[in-house]
C-alpha positions as CSV (number, residue, x, y, z in Angstrom):
1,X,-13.9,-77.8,-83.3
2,X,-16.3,-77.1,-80.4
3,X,-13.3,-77.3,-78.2
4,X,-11.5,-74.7,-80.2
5,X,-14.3,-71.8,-80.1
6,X,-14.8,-72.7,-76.6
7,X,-10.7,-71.9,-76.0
8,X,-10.9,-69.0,-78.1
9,X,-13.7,-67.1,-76.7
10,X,-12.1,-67.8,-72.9
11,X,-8.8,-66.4,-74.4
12,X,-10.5,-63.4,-75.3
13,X,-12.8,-62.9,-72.3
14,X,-9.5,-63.2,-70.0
15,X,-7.7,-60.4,-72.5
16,X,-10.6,-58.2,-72.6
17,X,-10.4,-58.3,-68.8
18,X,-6.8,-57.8,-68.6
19,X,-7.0,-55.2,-71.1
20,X,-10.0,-53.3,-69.0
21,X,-7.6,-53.5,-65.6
22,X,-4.9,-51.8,-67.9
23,X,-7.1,-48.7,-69.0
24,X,-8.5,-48.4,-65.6
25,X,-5.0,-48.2,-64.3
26,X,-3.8,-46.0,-66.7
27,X,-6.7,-43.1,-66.2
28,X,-5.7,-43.5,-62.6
29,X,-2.5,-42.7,-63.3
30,X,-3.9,-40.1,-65.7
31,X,-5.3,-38.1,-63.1
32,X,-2.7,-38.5,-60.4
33,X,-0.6,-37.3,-63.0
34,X,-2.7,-34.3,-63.7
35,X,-2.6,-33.6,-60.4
36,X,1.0,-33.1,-60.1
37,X,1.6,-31.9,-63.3
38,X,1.7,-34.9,-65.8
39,X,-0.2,-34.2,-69.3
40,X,-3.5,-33.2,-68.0
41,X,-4.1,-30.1,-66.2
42,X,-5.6,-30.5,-62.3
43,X,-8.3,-28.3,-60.4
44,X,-6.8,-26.2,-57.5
45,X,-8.4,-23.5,-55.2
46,X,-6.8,-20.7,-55.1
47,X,-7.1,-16.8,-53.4
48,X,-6.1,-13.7,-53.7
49,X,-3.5,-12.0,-51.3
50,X,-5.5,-9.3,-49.8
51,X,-4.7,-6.2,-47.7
52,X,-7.2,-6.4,-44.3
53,X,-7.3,-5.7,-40.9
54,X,-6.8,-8.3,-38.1
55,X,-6.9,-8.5,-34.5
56,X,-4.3,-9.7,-32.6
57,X,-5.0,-10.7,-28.8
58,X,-2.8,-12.1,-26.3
59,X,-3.3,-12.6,-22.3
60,X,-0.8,-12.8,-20.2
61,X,-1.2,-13.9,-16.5
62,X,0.5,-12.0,-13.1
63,X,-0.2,-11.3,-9.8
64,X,-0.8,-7.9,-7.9
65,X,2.0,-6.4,-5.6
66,X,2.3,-3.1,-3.9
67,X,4.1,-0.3,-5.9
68,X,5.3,0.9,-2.4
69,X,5.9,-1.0,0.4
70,X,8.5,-2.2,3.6
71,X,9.3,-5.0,6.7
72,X,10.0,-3.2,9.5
73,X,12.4,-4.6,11.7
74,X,13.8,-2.9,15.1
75,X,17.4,-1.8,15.1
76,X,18.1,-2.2,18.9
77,X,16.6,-5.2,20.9
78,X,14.3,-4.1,23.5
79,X,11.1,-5.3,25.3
80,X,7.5,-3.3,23.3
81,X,6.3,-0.5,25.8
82,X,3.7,0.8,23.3
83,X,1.6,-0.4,19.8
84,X,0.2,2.4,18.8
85,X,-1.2,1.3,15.7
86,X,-2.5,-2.4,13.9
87,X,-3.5,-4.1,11.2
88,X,-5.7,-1.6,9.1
89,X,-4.4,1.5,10.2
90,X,-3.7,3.9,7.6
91,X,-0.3,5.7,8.7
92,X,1.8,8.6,7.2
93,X,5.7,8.7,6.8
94,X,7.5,9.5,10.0
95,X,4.6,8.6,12.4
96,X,5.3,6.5,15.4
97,X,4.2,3.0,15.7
98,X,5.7,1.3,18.5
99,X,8.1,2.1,21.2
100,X,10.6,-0.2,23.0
101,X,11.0,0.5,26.7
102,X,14.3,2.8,26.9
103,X,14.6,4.0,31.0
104,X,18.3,3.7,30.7
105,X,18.8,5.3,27.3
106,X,16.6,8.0,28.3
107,X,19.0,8.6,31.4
108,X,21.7,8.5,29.3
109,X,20.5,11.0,27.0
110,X,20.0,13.4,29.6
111,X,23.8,12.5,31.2
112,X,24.8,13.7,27.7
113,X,22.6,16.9,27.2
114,X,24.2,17.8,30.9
115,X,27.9,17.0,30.1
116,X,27.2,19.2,26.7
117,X,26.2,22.5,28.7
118,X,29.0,22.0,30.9
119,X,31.3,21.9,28.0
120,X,29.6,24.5,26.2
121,X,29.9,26.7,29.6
122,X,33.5,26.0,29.3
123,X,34.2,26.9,25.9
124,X,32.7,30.0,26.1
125,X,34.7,31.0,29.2
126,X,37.7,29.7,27.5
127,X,36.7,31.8,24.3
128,X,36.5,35.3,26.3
129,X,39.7,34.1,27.7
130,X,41.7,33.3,24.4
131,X,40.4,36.9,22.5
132,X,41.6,39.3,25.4
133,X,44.9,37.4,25.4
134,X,45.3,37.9,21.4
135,X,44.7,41.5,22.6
136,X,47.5,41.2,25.1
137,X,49.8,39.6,23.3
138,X,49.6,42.2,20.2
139,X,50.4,44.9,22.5
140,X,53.5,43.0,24.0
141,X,51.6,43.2,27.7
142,X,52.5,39.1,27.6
143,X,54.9,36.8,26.3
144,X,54.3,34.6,22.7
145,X,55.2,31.5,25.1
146,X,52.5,33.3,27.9
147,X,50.1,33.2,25.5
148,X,50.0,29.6,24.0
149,X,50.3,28.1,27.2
150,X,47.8,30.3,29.1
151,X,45.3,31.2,26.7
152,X,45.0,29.3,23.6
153,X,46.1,25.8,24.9
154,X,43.3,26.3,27.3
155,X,40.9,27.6,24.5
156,X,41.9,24.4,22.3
157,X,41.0,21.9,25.0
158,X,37.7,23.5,25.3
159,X,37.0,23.3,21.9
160,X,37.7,19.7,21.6
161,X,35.9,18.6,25.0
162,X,32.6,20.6,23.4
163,X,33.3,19.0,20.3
164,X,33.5,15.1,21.9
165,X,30.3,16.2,24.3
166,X,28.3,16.7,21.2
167,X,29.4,13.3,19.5
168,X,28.4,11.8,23.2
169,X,25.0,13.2,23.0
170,X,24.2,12.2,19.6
171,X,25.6,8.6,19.9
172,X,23.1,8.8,22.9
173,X,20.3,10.1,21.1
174,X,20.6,7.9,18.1
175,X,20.0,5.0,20.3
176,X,17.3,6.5,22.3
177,X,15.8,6.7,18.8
178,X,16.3,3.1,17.8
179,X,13.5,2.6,20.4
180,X,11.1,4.9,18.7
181,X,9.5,2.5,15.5
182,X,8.2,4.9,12.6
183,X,6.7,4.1,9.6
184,X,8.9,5.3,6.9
185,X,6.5,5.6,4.2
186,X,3.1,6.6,4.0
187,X,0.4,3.6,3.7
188,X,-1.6,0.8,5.2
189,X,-0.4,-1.4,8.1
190,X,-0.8,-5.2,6.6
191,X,1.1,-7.1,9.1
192,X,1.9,-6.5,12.8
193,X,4.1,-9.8,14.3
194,X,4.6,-8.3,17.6
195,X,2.3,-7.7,21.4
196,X,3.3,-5.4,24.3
197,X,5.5,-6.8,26.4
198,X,7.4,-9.4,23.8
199,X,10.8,-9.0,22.6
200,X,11.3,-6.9,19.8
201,X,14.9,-7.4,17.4
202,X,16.1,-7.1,13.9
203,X,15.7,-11.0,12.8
204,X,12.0,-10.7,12.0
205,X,9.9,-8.4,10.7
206,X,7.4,-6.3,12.9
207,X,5.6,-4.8,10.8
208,X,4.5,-4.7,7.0
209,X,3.5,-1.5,5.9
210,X,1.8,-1.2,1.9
211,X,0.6,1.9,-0.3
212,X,-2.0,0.6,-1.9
213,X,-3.2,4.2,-3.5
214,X,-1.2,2.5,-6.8
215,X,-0.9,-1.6,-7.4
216,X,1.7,-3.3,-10.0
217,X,1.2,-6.5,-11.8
218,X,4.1,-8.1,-13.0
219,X,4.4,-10.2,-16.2
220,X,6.9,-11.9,-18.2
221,X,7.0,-12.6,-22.2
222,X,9.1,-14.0,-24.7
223,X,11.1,-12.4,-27.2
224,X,8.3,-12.5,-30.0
225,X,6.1,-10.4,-27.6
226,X,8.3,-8.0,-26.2
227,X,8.9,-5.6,-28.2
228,X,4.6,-5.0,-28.8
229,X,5.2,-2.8,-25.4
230,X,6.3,0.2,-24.8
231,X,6.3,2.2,-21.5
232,X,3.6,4.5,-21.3
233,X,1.3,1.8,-23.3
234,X,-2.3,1.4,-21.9
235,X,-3.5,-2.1,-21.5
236,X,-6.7,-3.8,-20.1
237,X,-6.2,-5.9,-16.8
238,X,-8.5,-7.9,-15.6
239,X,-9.0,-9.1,-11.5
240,X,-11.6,-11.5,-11.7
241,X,-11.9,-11.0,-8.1
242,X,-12.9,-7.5,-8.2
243,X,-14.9,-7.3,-11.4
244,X,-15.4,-8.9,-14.8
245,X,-14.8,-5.6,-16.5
246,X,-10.9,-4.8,-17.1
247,X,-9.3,-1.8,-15.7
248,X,-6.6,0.5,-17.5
249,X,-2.8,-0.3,-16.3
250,X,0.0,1.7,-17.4
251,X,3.7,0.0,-18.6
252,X,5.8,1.8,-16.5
253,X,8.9,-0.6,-17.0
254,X,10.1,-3.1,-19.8
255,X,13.6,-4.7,-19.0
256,X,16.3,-4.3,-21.6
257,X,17.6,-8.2,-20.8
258,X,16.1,-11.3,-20.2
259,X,15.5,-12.8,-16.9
260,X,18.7,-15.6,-17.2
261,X,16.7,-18.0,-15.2
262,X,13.1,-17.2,-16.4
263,X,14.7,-16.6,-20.0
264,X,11.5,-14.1,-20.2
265,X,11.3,-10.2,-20.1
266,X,9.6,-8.7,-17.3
267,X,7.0,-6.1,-17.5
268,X,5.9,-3.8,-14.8
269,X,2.0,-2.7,-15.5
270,X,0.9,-0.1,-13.1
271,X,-2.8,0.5,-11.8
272,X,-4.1,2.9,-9.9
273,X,-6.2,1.6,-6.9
274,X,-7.5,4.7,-5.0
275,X,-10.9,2.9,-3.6
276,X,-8.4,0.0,-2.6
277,X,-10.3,-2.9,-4.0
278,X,-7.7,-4.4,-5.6
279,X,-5.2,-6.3,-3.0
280,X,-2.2,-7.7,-3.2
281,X,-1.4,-11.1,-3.8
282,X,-5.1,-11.2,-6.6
283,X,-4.5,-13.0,-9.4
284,X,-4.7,-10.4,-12.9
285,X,-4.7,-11.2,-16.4
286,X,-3.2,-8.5,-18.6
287,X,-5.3,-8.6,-21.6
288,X,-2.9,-7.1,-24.8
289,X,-4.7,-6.7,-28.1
290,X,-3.8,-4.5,-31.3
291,X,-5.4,-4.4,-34.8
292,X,-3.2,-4.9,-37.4
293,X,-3.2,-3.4,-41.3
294,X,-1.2,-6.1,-42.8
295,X,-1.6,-8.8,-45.9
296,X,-4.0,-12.0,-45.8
297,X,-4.2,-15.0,-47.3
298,X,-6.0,-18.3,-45.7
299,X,-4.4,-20.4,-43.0
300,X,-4.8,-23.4,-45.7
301,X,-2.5,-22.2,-48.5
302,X,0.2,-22.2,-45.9
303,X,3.0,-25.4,-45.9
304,X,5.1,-25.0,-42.8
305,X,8.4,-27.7,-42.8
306,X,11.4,-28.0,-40.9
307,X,10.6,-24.5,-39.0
308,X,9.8,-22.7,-42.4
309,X,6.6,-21.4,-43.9
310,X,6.3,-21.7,-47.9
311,X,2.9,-21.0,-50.0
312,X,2.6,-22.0,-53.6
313,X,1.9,-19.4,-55.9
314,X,-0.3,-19.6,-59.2
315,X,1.5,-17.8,-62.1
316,X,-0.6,-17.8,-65.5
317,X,-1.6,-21.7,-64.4
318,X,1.8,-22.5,-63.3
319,X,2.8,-23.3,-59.8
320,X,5.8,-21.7,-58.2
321,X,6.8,-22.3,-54.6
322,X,7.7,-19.2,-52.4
323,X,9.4,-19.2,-49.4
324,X,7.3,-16.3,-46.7
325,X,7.2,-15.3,-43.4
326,X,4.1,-15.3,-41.5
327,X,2.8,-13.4,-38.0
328,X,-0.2,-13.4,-36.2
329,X,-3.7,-15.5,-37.0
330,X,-7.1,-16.3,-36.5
331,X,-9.4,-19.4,-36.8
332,X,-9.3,-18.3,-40.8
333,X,-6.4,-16.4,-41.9
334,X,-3.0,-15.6,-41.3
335,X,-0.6,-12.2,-42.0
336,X,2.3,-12.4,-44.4
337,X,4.8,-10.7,-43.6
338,X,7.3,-11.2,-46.5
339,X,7.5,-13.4,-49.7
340,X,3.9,-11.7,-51.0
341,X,2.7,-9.0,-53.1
342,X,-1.1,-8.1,-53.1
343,X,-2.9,-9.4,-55.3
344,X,-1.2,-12.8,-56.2
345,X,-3.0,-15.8,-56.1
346,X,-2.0,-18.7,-53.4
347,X,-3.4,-22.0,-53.9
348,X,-5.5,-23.0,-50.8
349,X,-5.1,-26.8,-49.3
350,X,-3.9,-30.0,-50.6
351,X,-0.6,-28.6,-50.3
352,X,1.4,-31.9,-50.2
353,X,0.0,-33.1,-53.9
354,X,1.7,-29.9,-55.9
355,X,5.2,-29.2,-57.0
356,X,7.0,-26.2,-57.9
357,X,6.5,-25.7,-62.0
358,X,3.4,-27.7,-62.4
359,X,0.2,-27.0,-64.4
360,X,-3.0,-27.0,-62.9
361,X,-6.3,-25.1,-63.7
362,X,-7.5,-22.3,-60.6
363,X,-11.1,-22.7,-59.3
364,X,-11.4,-19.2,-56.9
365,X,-11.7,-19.7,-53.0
366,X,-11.5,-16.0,-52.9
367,X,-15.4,-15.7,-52.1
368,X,-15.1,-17.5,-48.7
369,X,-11.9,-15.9,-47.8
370,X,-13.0,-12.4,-48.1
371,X,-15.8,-13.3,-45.7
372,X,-13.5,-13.4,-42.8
373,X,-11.1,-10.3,-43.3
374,X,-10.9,-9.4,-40.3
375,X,-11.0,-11.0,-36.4
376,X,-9.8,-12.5,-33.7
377,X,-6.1,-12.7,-33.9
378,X,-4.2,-15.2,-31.8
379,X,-0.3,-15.3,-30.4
380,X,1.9,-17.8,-32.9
């Protein structure tokens, strides 16, 4: 009989354990049911889509070139009789920096102005000549035969020998003044590759001339970003170099087609540079911000999969998913661009646990959102 009670109470100390494990289980499953929508209700955070102001920044990195500037090279080969200017020297367009050493085109230069005032002496005999026989020959003094061979055959040949002395001369004088180096715009001299005496040609450059009154920096963006400049846009560049505060550049050129090898748009940013501090070849970061008016909801109640951005929306305690499209950020909140009305209420975090038509119960995030309306925005 002892045996028995001691059989029965073990039976029902090993059920009453079993039977414990089961209700434990169950109220687990209770409340991972509630959370996603099974017979109780779960607790979600949620906020309000809200209309605010954010910040969005962007920095794009370039380096500083010359709006204006040339390689010289000499057009005739020649040894350098004169440098009349170096590296440093501020020079205006059409001033002379070098000659080449030019005895023989000199000479022939002045063969050619001689053989043109011969010619023209010529001409104008043959001229004189060619009227008073138009005279004679109207009033039948000479032949029409007398005429053409006399006076305008010789009149013609004078006209065409003046006309072939001129060609001669400026043939002559062109290459006289391939030996006379002049700077064809008006700037600084960066870079003179050549001494008196050395052998000047058109293989290498002789010398580098810059305007450095205006500087460019050149930058290239993607196709999110191009289309937040426009030409005549200010923007903030920064040369580290120079100074830590930014000057003001001016977009002066946005291409219309994408670099096929850089598969970027480049942007031209001009700066003015009067004091020439800046130089070229200084690294610049073009600093792009613009404050936006837009809708905001908290980084958190976004879900992004397979390239796509949803939010879950609370309706009357139900949970409906909504496809949206999002911009620019900060370390808090994000713009919605589409998908979202003000004033809805998104449910913040824990994203993975909800499903579209489940109940849950709202707690409000709303007070912690609305702390950070506004700030720093960053590129997505």
């Amino acid at each position: 009989m002892k045996k028995h009670i001691i059989l029965v109470t073990t039976l029902m100390v090993i059920l009453s354990i079993t039977m414990a494990g089961c209700s434990k289980k169950s109220q687990e499953q209770d409340k991972a049911q509630s959370v996603r929508g099974g017979r109780g209700a779960g607790t979600v955070k949620v906020a309000q889509v809200v209309e605010g102001n954010l910040k969005e920044k962007m920095t794009l990195s370039g380096t500083l070139e010359a709006l204006n500037s040339v390689d010289l090279v000499a057009k005739t080969s020649g040894k350098v009789a004169s440098l009349l200017v170096d590296v440093g020297s501020r020079v205006s367009a059409g001033q002379t920096l070098m000659t080449l050493e030019a005895e023989d085109l000199a000479a022939a230069v002045a063969s050619a102005e001689a053989n043109l005032e011969a010619a023209k002496v010529t001409y104008d005999l043959s001229l004189s000549k060619y009227q008073r026989g138009k005279e004679l020959k109207q009033a039948e003094a000479i032949s029409q035969s007398d005429f053409e061979e006399n006076y305008e055959g010789a009149y013609r040949k004078a006209a065409a020998a003046l006309k072939s002395a001129q060609a001669a001369l400026a043939q002559s004088q062109a290459r006289y003044n391939d030996t006379i180096i002049k700077s064809p715009i008006s700037g600084i001299v960066t870079a003179r590759n050549i001494n008196v005496g050395e052998l000047a040609g058109s293989s290498s450059p002789i010398f580098s001339i810059s305007n450095l009154d205006k500087l460019v920096v050149l930058v290239n963006v993607n196709e999110q970003q191009v289309n937040k400049f426009a030409e005549g846009q200010k923007v903030a560049v920064k040369v580290s170099a120079v100074s830590q505060n930014p000057f003001t550049g001016i977009v002066t050129n946005i291409a219309l087609a994408a670099d096929p090898k850089l598969k970027a748009y480049p942007i031209k940013i001009e700066l003015d540079n009067k004091d020439h501090k800046l130089k070229p070849g200084m690294f610049a970061e073009v600093l792009w911000e613009n404050e936006l008016k837009t809708l905001l909801i908290p980084r958190e109640a976004v879900l992004s999969q397979d390239g796509k951005s949803k939010v879950f929306v609370l309706d009357h305690g139900v949970v409906k998913e909504r496809q949206v499209q999002t911009g620019a950020a900060d370390g808090k909140n994000i713009v919605v661009t589409s998908g979202l009305s003000k004033g809805e209420q998104v449910i913040v975090g824990n994203l993975d646990n909800l499903k579209d038509g489940m109940k849950v119960n709202p707690q409000s995030d709303q007070e912690g959102f609305q702390k950070n309306p506004r700030g720093k925005g960053e590129e997505q």
